[in-house]
N, C-alpha and C positions, 0 to 999 in steps of 0.2 A: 327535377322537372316538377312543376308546377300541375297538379290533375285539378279539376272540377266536377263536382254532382250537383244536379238540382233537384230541390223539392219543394215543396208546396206545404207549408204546417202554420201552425196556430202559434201559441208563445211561449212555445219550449225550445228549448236549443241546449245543445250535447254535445259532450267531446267523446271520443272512442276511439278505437287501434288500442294503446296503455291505460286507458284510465276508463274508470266508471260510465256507463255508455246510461243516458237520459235523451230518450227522443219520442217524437211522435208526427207523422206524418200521416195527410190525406189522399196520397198516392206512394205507391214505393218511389224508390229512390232509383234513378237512371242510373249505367252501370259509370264506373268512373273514366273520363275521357279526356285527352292534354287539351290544357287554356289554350282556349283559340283567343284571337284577337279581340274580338266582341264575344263579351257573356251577356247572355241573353236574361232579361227577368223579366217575360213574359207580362209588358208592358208596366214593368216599373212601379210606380206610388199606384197602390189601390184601399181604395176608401182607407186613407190613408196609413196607408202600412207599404211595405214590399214583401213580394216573396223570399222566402230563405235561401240562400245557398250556403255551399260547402266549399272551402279551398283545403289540399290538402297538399303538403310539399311529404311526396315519396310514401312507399309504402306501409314503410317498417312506423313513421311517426302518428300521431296522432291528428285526424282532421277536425273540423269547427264547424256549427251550426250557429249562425245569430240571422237577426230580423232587425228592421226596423219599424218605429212608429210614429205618427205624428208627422212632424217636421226634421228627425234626424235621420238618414239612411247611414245604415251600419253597413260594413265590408270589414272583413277578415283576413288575415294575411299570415300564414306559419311562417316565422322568421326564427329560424334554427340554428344552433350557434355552426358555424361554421358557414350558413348563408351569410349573415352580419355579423358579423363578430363584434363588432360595436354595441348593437343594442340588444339582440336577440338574447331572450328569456324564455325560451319555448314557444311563445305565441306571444302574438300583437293584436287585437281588436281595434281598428277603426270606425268613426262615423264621420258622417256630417250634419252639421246641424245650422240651421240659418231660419232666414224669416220667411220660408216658403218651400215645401217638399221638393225635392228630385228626385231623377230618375239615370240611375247608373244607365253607360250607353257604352262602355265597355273598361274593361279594367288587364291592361298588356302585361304579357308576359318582363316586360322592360322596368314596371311597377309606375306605369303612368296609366292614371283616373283620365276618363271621360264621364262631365256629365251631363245633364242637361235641367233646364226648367228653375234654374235660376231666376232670381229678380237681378236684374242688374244695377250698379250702382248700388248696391246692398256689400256687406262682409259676410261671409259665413266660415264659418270654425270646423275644421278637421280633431274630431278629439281621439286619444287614445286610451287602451285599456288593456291587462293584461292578464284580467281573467274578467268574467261575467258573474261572477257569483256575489250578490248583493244589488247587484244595479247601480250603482250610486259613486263607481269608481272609474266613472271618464275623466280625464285631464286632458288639457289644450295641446295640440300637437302643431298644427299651424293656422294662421287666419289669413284667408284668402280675400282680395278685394276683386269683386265681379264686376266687369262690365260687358257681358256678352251672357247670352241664356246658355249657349254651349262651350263648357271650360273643359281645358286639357290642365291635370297637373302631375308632374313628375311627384308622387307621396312617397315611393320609398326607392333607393337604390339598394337591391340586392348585390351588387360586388363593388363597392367602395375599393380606392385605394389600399393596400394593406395596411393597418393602424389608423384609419382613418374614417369618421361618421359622416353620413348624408346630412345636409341643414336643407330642409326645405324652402324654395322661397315664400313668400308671405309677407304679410305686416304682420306688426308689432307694438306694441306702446313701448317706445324708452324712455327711460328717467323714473324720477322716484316717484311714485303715487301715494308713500304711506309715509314717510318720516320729513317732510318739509324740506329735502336737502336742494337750496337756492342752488349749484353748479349743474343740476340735471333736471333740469325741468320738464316734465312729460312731456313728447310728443309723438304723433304717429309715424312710423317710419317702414318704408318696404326696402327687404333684403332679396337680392336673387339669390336661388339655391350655389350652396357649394361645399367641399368636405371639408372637417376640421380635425389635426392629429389629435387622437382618443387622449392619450397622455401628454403632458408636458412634455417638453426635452429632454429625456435624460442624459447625467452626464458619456454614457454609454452610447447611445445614439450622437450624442454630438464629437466624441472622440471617431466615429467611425468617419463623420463625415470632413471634421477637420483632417484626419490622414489621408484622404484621398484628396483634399483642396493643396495641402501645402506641395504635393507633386502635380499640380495643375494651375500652376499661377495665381493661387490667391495670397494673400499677404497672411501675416498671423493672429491666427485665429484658436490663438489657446486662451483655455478657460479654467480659472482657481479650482482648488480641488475641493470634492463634497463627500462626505460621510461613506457613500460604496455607488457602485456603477447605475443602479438601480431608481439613484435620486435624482431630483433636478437639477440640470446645471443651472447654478444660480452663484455665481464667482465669476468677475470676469469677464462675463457677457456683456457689452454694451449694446447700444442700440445698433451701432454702425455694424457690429460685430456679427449681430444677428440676420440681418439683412443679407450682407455677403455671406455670411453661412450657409440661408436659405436658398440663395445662388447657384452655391457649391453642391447642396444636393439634390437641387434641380440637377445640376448637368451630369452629377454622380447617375442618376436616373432616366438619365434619356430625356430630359423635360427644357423646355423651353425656359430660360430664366425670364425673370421679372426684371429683375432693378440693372439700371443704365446709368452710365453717368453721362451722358448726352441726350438731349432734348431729341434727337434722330432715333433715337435706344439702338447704337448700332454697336455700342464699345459696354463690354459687360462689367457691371460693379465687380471686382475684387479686390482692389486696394483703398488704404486709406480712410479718412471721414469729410465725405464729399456728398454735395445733394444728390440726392438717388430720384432718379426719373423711371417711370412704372408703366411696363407693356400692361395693362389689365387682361388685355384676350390671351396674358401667353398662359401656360398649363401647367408652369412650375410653381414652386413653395414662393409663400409670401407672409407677411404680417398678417392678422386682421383687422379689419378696417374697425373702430371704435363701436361702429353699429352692428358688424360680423359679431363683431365678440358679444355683446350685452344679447343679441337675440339666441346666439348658440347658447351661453351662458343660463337663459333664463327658461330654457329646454322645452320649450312648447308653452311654457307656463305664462299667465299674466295676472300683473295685479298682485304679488308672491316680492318677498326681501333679496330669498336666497333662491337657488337651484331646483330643490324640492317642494318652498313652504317658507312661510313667515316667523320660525323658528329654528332656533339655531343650537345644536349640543355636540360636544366633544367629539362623539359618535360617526357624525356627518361631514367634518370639515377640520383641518388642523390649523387654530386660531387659538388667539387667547382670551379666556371664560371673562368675564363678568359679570355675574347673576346681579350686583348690584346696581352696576350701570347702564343695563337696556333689560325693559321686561322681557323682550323676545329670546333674550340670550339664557337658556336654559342649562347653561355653565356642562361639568364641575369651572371653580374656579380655578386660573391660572392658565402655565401653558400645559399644551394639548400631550397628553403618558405616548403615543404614537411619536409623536416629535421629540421627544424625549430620549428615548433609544439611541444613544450614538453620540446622546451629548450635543453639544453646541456647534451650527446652527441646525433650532430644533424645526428641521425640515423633515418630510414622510417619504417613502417612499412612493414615487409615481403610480395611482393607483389604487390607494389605501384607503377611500372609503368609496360609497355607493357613486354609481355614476348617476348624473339627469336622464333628463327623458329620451333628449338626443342620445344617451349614450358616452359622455364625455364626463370623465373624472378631474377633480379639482381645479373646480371654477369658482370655488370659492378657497380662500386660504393654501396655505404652503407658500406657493411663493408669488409677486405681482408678475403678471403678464405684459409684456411689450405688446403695443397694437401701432401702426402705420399712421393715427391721425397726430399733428400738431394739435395742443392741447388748448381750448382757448375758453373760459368764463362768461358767463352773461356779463354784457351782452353780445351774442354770438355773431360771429363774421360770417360771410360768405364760404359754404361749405361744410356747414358744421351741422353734422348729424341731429343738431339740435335744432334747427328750422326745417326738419321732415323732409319731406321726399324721396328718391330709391335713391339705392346704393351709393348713397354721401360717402365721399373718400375724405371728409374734414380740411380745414381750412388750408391755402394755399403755402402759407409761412407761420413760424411763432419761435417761439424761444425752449420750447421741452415738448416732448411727446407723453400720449399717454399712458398711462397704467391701470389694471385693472384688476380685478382677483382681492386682492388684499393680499398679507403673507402671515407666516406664523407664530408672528409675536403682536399683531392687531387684532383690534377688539371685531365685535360680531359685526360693529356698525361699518366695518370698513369690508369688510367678506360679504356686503350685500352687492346683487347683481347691478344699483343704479348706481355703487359708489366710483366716483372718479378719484383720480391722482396723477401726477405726471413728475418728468422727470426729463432733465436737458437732455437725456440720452448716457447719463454715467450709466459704469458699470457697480453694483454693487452685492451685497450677500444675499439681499432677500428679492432679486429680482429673475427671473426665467423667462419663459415663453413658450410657444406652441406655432403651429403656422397650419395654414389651411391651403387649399386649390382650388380655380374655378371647374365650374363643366365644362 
């Protein structure tokens, strides 16, 4: 359960329960009482600042003191591994920042913001942080487009699917801003929220799901073999394949399937390689849509190559080095000592380096990702993520879908978040995937 205290201080802020306790208040602190629906900040932006509060998840852990000033209102939120298991690192810092102070008007137990005293028709930015010490380490978590003074936004789901991260809705800029690549031309795009599997497919996961499809009427749905159970399926898999697998464990799951082979969606994808027609409201596993991917992928951040930052090492992502072919590429050269293990194909195991901000591990490099759009070039047809707008599902028809990620034998320039690629839908070694759900 979720407790709150409030107090009233200047421009200190402290953690305490485990850790070094720094505070100071102009009233004691009220005793601790469970989040009611509306937290009170005893009328919100003042000479521009807010009052402090506290959020603290449970006894035994540590709670948070921050403030805000100016133009950005901070909120706090203990997100503790076992609340999210996606992203949680002990604590999460919030704010908002925009072109005009607000005023929190309450913040629910459910992790949906009210707030108010917006400017409308303005964007304002949700940034994150995961400690306070320096000041200087907010990053973008989602950008909101206002058109109302009082906004409700769902900012965190505390019980996610299991293996599965909250994507906030929001815009976005996709495409490339920093290396001239003509197939992705920036533009503005809004995503509605929805979750994304934390890891790739492994080929463990995807044998669990094929053994319960081949006793339930789907055609075959086996996949080449990979280094140990742990890794991605990436053998095998084609586009079609993937599709009706996401089907399969929808229904494995109690979940509504997505893909249809009838324009009615009444007769469910399982056999075959036939156009697949798309419930959107239904609640099962799906592709993502080209725009899902590059916003999940680029994990709050904007303006950034990769996941993290505009540099790229061994370290962070399994690709292959070039220190001499991109300044950004901070090598070693070659392929990545991780992928290396087990020999060829030098694929990682799901998981193997830092996840983004969202919480979701290799979105860059290992292997390319399947996403649901037909793939199509400037200049862009009707539908295509790249003339903006919400939730583009990409062009109606084409000749290959797309891919994204990059995999473990391309260079850094293809492991950036704007790069595109596609593929008729073959199956081959260095391609995987992930699927995500609506709300």
């Amino acid at each position: 359960m979720l407790n709150i205290a409030e107090g009233h201080g200047q421009d200190e802020w402290g953690v305490w329960g485990r850790s070094p306790v720094k505070k100071r208040f102009d009233k004691p602190m009220t005793p601790m009482t469970p989040l009611c629906s509306c937290l009170s900040m005893d009328g919100g932006v003042k000479n521009g600042t807010v009052n402090q509060f506290i959020i603290e998840a449970g006894k035994a852990e540590p709670g948070f003191i921050m403030k805000s000033k100016l133009h950005s209102l901070f909120i706090v939120l203990a997100l503790l591994a076992g609340i999210n298991q996606a992203a949680a690192q002990g604590a999460r810092f919030f704010r908002i920042s925009g072109p005009a102070a607000t005023t929190i008007m309450s913040f629910n137990p459910n992790g949906t913001l009210v707030w108010s005293n917006a400017l409308a028709g303005t964007n304002y930015t949700i940034q994150t942080a995961t400690s306070l010490s320096g000041g200087t380490n907010w990053m973008n978590y989602v950008q909101i487009p206002v058109t109302n003074s009082v906004n409700t936004n769902l900012l965190i789901d505390f019980n996610p699917p299991a293996g599965m991260a909250f994507i906030p809705a929001g815009a976005f800029t996709m495409g490339d801003t920093l290396d001239g690549d003509a197939g992705a031309v920036p533009i503005a795009v809004t995503v509605s929220a929805f979750y994304m599997d934390v890891n790739l497919v492994s080929y463990a996961q995807w044998q669990s799901v094929h053994n319960w499809a081949t006793n339930h009427g789907y055609g075959v749905l086996s996949a080449g073999a990979v280094k140990a159970a742990n890794y991605p399926v990436s053998s095998g898999v084609d586009w079609y394949y993937v599709v009706r697998w996401s089907n399969a464990r929808s229904e494995q799951a109690g979940l509504t399937p997505v893909y249809y082979t009838d324009a009615g969606l009444t007769q469910v994808y399982k056999t075959g390689e036939v156009q697949a027609y798309v419930n959107w409201a239904a609640n099962g596993y799906r592709l993502p849509t080209e725009a899902e991917w590059e916003k999940a992928a680029r994990g709050g951040l904007s303006g950034q190559r990769f996941p993290w930052g505009s540099t790229i090492s061994e370290s962070q992502a399994n690709y292959k080095g070039c220190t001499n072919c991109f300044s950004y590429d901070l090598g070693p050269n070659g392929y990545n000592s991780v992928g290396l293990i087990g020999g060829s194909p030098y694929t990682s195991p799901v998981g193997s380096f830092a996840a983004n901000g969202y919480g979701l591990y290799d979105m860059a490099g290992n292997v390319f990702e399947w996403c649901w759009d037909w793939y199509a070039a400037p200049p862009y047809p009707t539908g295509s993520p790249y003339l903006g707008g919400s939730d583009p599902h990409g062009p109606a028809s084409g000749s290959s879908r797309v891919l994204r990620g990059g995999y473990w034998a391309n260079s850094a320039y293809d492991a950036r978040c704007a790069h595109r690629y596609n593929s008729p839908g073959y199956a081959d070694f260095y391609i995987g995937f992930r699927c995500v759900r609506g709300l």
